[in-house]
C-alpha positions as CSV (number, residue, x, y, z in Angstrom):
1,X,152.4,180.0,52.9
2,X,150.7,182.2,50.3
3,X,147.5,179.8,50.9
4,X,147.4,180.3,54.6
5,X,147.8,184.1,54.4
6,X,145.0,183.9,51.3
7,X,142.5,182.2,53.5
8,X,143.4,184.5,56.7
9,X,142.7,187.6,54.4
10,X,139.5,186.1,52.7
11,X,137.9,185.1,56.5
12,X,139.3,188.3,58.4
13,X,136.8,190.1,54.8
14,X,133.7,187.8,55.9
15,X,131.1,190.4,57.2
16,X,130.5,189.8,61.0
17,X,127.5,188.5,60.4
18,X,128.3,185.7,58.4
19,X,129.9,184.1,61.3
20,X,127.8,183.6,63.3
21,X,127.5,179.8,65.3
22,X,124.8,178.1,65.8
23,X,124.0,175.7,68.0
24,X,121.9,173.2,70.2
25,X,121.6,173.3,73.8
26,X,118.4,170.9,74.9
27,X,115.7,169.6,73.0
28,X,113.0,167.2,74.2
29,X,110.2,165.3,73.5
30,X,107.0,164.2,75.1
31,X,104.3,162.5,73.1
32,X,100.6,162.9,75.0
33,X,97.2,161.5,75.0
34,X,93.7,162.2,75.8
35,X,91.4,164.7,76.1
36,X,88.4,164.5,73.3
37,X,88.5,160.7,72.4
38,X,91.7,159.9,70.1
39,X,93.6,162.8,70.7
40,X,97.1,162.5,70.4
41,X,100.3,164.9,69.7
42,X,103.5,165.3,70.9
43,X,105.1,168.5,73.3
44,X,108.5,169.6,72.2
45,X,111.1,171.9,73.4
46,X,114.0,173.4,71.8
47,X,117.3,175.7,72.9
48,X,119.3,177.2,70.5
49,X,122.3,179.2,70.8
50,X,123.7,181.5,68.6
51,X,126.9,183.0,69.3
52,X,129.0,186.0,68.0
53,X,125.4,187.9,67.1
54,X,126.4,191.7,65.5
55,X,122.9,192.3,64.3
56,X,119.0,191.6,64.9
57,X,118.0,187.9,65.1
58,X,114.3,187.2,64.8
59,X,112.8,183.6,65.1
60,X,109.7,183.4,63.2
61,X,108.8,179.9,62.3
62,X,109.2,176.2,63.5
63,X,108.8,173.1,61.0
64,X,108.4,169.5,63.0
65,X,106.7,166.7,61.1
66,X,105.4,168.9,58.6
67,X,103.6,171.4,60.7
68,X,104.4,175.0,60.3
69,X,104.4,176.9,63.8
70,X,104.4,180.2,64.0
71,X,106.5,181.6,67.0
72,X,105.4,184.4,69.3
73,X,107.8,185.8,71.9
74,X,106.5,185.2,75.1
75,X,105.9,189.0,76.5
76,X,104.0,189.6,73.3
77,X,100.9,191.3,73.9
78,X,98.3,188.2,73.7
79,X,100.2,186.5,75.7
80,X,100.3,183.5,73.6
81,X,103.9,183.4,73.1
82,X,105.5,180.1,73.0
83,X,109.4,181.7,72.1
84,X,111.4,183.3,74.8
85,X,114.9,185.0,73.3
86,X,117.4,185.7,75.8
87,X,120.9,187.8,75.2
88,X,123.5,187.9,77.1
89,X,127.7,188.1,76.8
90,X,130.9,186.5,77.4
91,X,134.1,187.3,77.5
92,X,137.1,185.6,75.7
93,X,140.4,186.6,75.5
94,X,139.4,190.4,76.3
95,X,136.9,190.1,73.7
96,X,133.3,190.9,73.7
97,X,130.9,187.9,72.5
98,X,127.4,188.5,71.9
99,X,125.0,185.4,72.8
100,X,121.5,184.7,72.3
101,X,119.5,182.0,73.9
102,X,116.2,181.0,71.9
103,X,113.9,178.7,73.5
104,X,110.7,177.2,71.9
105,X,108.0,175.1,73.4
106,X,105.6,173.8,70.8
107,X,102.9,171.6,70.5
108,X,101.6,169.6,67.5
109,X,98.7,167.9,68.0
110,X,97.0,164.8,65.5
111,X,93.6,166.3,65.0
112,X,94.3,170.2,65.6
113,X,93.9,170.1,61.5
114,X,90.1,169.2,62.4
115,X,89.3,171.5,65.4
116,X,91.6,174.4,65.2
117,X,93.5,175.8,62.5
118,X,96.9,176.0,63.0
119,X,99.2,179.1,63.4
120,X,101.2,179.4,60.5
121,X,102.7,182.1,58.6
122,X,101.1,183.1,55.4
123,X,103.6,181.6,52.7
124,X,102.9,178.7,54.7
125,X,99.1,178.7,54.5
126,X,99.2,178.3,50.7
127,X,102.2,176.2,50.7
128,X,102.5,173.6,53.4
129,X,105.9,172.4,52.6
130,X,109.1,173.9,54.5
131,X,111.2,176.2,52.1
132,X,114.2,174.2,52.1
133,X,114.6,170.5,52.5
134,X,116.5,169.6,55.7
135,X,117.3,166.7,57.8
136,X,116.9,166.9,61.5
137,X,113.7,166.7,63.7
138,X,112.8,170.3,62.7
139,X,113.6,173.2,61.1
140,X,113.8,176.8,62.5
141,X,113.5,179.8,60.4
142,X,114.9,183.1,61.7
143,X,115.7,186.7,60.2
144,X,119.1,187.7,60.7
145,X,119.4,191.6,59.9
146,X,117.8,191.0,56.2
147,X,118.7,187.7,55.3
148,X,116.4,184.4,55.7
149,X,118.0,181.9,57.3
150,X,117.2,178.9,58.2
151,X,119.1,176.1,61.4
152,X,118.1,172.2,61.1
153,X,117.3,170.6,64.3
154,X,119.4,167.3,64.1
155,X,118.0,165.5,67.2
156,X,116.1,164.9,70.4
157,X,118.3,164.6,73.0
158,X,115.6,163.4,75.3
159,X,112.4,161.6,75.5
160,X,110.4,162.3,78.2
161,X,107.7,159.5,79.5
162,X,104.6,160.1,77.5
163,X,101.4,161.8,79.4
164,X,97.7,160.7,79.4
165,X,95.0,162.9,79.8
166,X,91.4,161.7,81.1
């Protein structure tokens, strides 16, 4: 009895947001060809929830296959965004729950290395390994109030039939 009340006191002390859940919705990948001669890359899309948010969540960068993406929201400015963040709330038991949506369209090509540099953060321009070893298909890196935080992709749900370009 005295352990059960222990751990109910020690989680009910937990700041809010340490709690929150994380988790994925849809993920997919399509793997494309073409363009200049013996281009290649793959198209990938990501949603992630995270429930029971208390304070500011802000994606900044996507690891897959050891490229570093940098991710812009989608009404940015430039309109070059390839993150769109969506809140919105339930309700549970007369309870207010905060949700956020994040979904991420990215593209990794073979050669971009050779024609364009890619986006990447600047910790990631002099180091071009993630900053935490994970296993999954990628790894997300968010802000959450002041702390780093990072969420491991685990899997593609689906593969989509692969594209060719002329």
């Amino acid at each position: 009895m005295r352990l059960v009340l222990f751990t109910l006191l020690l989680w009910a002390s937990l700041p809010l947001h340490a709690r929150v859940k994380v988790s994925l919705r849809e993920s997919y990948r399509q793997n494309w060809s073409g363009g200049i001669a013996g281009n290649s890359g793959s198209n990938f899309h990501f949603e992630v929830q995270f429930s029971d948010v208390a304070d500011t969540l802000l994606p900044d960068t996507l690891w897959i296959e050891g490229h570093c993406i940098a991710l812009r929201l989608k009404n940015s400015a430039d309109g070059n965004g390839n993150t769109a963040v969506t809140r919105y709330h339930t309700y549970q038991r007369g309870k207010r729950r905060t949700h956020l949506l994040i979904s991420i369209d990215a593209r990794i090509s073979r050669q971009e290395a050779r024609l364009v540099a890619p986006l990447q953060e600047p910790e990631a321009a002099t180091n071009p390994t993630p900053p935490i070893a994970y296993k999954g298909v990628a790894l997300l890196c968010y802000r959450y109030g002041t702390e780093r935080r990072y969420y491991a992709i685990p899997e593609i749900l689906k593969y989509l039939d692969p594209v060719n370009y002329p």
